[in-house]
Every structure is written in C-alpha cells, then in structure tokens.
C-alpha positions in Angstrom: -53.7 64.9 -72.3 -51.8 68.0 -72.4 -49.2 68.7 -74.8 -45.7 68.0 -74.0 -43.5 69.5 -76.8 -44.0 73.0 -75.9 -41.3 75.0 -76.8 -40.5 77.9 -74.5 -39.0 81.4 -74.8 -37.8 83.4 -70.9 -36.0 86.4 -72.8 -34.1 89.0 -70.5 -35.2 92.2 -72.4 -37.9 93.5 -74.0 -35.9 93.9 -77.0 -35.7 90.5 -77.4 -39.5 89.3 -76.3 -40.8 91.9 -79.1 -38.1 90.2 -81.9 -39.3 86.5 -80.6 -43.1 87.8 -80.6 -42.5 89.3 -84.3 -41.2 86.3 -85.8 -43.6 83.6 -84.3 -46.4 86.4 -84.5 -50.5 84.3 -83.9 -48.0 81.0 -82.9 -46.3 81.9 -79.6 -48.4 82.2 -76.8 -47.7 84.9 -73.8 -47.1 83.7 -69.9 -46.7 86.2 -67.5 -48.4 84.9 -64.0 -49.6 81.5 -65.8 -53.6 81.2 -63.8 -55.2 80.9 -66.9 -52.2 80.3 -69.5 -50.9 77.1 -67.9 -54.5 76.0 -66.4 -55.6 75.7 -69.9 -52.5 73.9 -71.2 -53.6 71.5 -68.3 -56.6 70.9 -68.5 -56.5 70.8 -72.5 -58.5 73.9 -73.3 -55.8 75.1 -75.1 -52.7 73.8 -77.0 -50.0 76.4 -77.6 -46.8 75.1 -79.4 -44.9 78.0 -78.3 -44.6 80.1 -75.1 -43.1 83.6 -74.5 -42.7 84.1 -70.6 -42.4 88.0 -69.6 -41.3 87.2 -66.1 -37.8 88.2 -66.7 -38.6 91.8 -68.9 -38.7 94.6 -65.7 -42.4 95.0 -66.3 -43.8 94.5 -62.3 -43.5 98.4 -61.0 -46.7 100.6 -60.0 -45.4 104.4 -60.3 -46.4 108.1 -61.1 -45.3 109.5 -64.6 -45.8 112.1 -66.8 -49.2 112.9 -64.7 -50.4 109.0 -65.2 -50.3 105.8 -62.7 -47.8 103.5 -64.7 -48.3 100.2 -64.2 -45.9 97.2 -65.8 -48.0 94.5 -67.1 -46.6 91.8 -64.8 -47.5 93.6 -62.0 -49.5 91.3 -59.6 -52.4 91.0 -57.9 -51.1 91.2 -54.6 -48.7 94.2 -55.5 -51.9 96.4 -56.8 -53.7 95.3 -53.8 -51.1 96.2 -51.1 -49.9 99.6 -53.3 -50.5 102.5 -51.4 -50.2 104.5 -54.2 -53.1 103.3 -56.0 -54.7 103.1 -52.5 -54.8 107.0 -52.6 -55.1 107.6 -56.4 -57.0 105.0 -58.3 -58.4 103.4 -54.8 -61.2 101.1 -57.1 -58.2 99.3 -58.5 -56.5 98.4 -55.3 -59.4 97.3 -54.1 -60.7 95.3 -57.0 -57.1 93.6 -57.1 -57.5 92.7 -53.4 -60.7 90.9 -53.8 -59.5 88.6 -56.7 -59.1 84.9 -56.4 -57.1 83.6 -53.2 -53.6 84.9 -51.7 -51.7 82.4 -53.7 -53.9 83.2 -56.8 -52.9 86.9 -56.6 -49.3 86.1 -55.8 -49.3 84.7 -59.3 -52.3 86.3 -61.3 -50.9 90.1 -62.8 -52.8 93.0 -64.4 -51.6 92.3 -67.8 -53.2 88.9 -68.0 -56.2 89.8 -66.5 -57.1 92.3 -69.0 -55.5 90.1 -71.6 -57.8 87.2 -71.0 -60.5 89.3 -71.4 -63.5 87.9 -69.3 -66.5 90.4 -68.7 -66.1 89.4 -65.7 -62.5 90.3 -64.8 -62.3 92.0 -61.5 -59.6 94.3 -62.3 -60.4 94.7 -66.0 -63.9 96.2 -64.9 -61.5 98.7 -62.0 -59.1 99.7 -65.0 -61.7 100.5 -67.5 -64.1 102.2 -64.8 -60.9 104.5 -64.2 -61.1 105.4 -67.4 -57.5 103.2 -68.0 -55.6 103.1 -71.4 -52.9 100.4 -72.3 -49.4 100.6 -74.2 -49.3 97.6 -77.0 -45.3 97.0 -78.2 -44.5 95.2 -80.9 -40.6 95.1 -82.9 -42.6 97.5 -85.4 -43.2 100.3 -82.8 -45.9 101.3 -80.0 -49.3 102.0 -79.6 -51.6 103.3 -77.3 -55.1 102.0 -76.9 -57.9 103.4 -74.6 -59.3 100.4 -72.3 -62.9 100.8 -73.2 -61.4 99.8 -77.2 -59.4 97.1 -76.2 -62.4 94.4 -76.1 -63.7 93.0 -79.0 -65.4 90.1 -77.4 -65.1 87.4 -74.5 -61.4 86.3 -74.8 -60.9 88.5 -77.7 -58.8 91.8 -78.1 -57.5 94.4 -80.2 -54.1 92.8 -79.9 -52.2 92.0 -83.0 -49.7 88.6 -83.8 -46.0 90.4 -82.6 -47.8 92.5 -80.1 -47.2 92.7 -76.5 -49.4 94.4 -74.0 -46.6 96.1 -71.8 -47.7 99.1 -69.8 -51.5 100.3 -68.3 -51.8 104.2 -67.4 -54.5 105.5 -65.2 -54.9 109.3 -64.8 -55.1 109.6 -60.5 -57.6 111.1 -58.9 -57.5 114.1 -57.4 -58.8 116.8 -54.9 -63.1 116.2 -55.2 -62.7 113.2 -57.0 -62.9 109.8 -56.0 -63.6 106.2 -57.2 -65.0 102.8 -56.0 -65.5 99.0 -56.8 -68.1 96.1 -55.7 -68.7 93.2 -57.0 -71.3 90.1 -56.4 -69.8 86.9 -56.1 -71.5 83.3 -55.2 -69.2 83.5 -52.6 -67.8 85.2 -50.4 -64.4 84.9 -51.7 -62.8 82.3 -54.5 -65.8 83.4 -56.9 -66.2 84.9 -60.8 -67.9 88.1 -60.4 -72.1 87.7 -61.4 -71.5 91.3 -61.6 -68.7 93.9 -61.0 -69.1 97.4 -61.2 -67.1 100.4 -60.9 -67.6 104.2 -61.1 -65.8 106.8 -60.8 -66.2 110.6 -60.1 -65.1 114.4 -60.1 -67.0 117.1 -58.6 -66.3 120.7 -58.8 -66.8 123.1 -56.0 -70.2 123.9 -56.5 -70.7 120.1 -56.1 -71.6 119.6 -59.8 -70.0 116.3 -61.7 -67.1 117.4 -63.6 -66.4 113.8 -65.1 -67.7 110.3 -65.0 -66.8 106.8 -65.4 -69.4 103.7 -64.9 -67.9 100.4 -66.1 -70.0 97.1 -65.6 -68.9 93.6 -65.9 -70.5 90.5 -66.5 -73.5 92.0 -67.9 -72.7 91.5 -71.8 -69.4 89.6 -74.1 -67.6 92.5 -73.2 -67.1 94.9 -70.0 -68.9 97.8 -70.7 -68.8 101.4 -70.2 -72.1 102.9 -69.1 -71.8 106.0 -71.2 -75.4 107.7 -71.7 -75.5 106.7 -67.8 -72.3 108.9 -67.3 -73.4 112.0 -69.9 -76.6 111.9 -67.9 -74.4 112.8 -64.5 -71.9 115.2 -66.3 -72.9 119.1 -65.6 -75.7 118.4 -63.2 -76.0 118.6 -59.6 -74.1 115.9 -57.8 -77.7 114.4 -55.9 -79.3 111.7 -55.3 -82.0 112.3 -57.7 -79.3 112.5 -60.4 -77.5 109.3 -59.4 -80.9 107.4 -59.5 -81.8 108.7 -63.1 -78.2 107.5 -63.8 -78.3 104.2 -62.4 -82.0 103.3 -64.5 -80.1 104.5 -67.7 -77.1 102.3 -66.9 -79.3 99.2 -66.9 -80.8 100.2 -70.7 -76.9 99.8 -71.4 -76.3 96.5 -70.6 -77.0 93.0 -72.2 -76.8 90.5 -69.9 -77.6 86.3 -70.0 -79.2 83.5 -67.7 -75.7 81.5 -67.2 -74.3 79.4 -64.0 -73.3 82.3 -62.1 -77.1 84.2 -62.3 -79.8 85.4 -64.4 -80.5 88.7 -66.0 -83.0 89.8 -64.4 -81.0 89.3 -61.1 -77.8 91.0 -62.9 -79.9 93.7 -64.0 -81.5 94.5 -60.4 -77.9 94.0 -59.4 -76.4 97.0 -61.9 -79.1 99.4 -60.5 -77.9 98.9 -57.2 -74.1 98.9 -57.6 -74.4 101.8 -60.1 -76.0 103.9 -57.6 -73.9 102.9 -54.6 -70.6 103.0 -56.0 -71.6 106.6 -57.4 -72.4 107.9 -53.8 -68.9 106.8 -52.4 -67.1 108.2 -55.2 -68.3 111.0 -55.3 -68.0 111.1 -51.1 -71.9 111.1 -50.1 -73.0 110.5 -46.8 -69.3 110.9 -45.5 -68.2 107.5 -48.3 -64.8 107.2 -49.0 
C-alpha cells in the first residue's frame, strides 16, 4: 500500500524551499507537476517520507534574457507547447512539449520534472539537450550552472546533489539561417514513451556551410545522447545531402540501444538513421522544411 505519513513542505519562496532542501538534503523528495512523483508514491515504486512541492516558488515563466530562452522549472507542458516564443526560437521544444502524454497530462507534467526524472526517452529532455540546453541547479550554499548533455549520469540518475534544486533551463534561440526540429516514434499515435526521439538542430552561414550542430537521440542508450562525431562530421562542410547522409551513418556508431517492450535495436537503429537525416534537412530548411 502506499505510505501515508508523508510529511509535506508548499514553501512561498525560493529562499525558503532551498533552507527546507538543505536541511533534509537525500530525504525530501521534489513535486512540482506530480506525473511521476505521486504515480510512484501510488503505485508503491517509491516511498518518500518527505515532500518539497515547488508549485508556489514563481518558477512557471518562458522569457528572453541576457541573449538566452529562460525557462522556470515548473513550467508546463502545455505552456512550452502553446509558447510562441519558443515557437519561433527553439521551435523543437515547442513541439516536443506538444506531443507529450495527453492534454491533462501536460496541464500537469513541467519541464523541470521531465528532465529531472531522467528517462532516455523523455520527450522534452531529448528537445532541450538537442538545443544544446544548460540548467541552473540552486541550493542554500549557492548556484550552479550545468550544461544538459552533463546532467545524466544514467536512467533516473543526475548530477543533482542532496539540498539542490533544479530551478531555471536556458536555451540560446535560434536565429537568422538556423533552425531546429523534433520527431519521435511512438507505439501510438499519441499516449506513448518514445521507441525513439530525436532532435537536431542547425546553423548555416551564407555560403550554405554548417556553422553549428546539435543531434540529440533518445531511447537509444541509459542516457539521452548527444551525437557528437555525427555533428563534427557536419560542422564546416557544405550543408548537402551527401553530408547529412555521412552524418546520419555516424550517428548510429554513437548509440547503444536494447531489445525492450517498446522495440528492438535493430529497429531503433534503422529508426536513428532515418530521424537523424530528416530532422537535419528541416532544420537546416531543405527542400523548403521549416
């Protein structure tokens, strides 16, 4: 059965969440949305004896600062997926956000958590960390800033330390010639874990060479990965097909996928050549992509 004698903690400033998550440290639990959190605590998959709920701390906002996309760590599903800013400037994200779970799932579900439960296969962990996203950790003790791609340490494990709260994510926009885009492979149509999710994301200059590139790919090893010999093999060459292709057959030496439930490797393998090379072409606006 689950446990009843949870004690629980709604502070009204951030002040006062970081004091309560410094003296309980590896004991307290965070709740921000609650879809995995409280689902565990129900169905007995985990056992927490006390939980810190963020919902009160000002931390649901999506807004340009100091050159970045800000975005509070209780910001929800449905917020990223409606925002117009990150429509425009970090469009994978919007979209990735929008294909999560069900409506009331995403009225619940926030950034934060997503990337704080750390599944491969997070939808909008694999957008952030294909846009090349870094995260602010707070703790009573001070701040940190930790790139996305050295946040994971494996599945449902992070860099986060006992005190520590994960408050802020900041995404550099794109700009003029650069672009970014998200699919992802489901069982389903909708209501379904990702077999595999990937995300890429690029900036041309006016010659049409690649300026930059991100690649990240999800469900295809414990933690999302970053595909970067795929992206050094793009950066200073001719923006082609040719070039995405030799791309999207190194991305797949990157990658260390499993037979499980949702699909094999082999099939999540095939799958990573495929997505690599077609989110590639509509970020980097082939063929007249968006």
């Amino acid at each position: 059965m689950p446990q009843k004698d949870v004690e629980y903690f709604a502070p009204k400033t951030l002040e006062e969440a970081l004091q309560i998550a410094g003296e309980y440290g590896p004991d307290i639990s965070i709740l921000a949305g609650g879809t995995d959190l409280v689902r565990d605590m129900n169905l007995n998959f985990a056992n927490p004896k006390k939980v810190l709920w963020i919902g009160n701390l000002g931390l649901e906002y999506i807004k340009e600062r100091d050159g970045y996309i800000v975005i509070g760590a209780a910001t929800r599903m449905q917020t990223a997926g409606d925002s117009e800013l990150l429509k425009k400037k970090a469009a994978a994200l919007a979209r990735a956000a929008g294909k999560l779970a069900s409506p009331p799932v995403r009225y619940l579900a926030t950034l934060g958590g997503n990337i704080c439960t750390a599944s491969p296969a997070g939808d909008t962990v694999n957008a952030m960390l294909g846009l090349g996203a870094e995260v602010l950790l707070r703790s009573a003790k001070g701040e940190r800033v930790v790139p996305l791609a050295e946040f994971f340490t494996g599945p449902g494990e992070t860099v986060i330390k006992p005190g520590e709260i994960l408050v802020e994510i900041r995404i550099k926009p794109t700009g003029e010639n650069e672009g970014s885009a998200y699919v992802k492979m489901g069982r389903r149509k909708a209501l379904t874990l990702a077999v595999l999710n990937v995300t890429s994301r690029v900036k041309l200059d006016k010659q049409g060479n690649c300026e930059a590139a991100h690649i990240a790919i999800g469900a295809a090893a414990p933690t999302p990965v970053r595909a970067v010999k795929a992206e050094a093999a793009l950066v200073g060459k001719p923006f082609t097909d040719t070039t995405i292709e030799e791309a999207a057959k190194i991305a797949v030496t990157e990658i260390s996928p499993i037979d499980d439930v949702h699909g094999t490797a082999w099939y999540r393998r095939k799958l990573t050549h495929v997505f690599v090379k077609r989110t590639l072409r509509e970020a980097g606006g082939l063929n007249g992509a968006e």
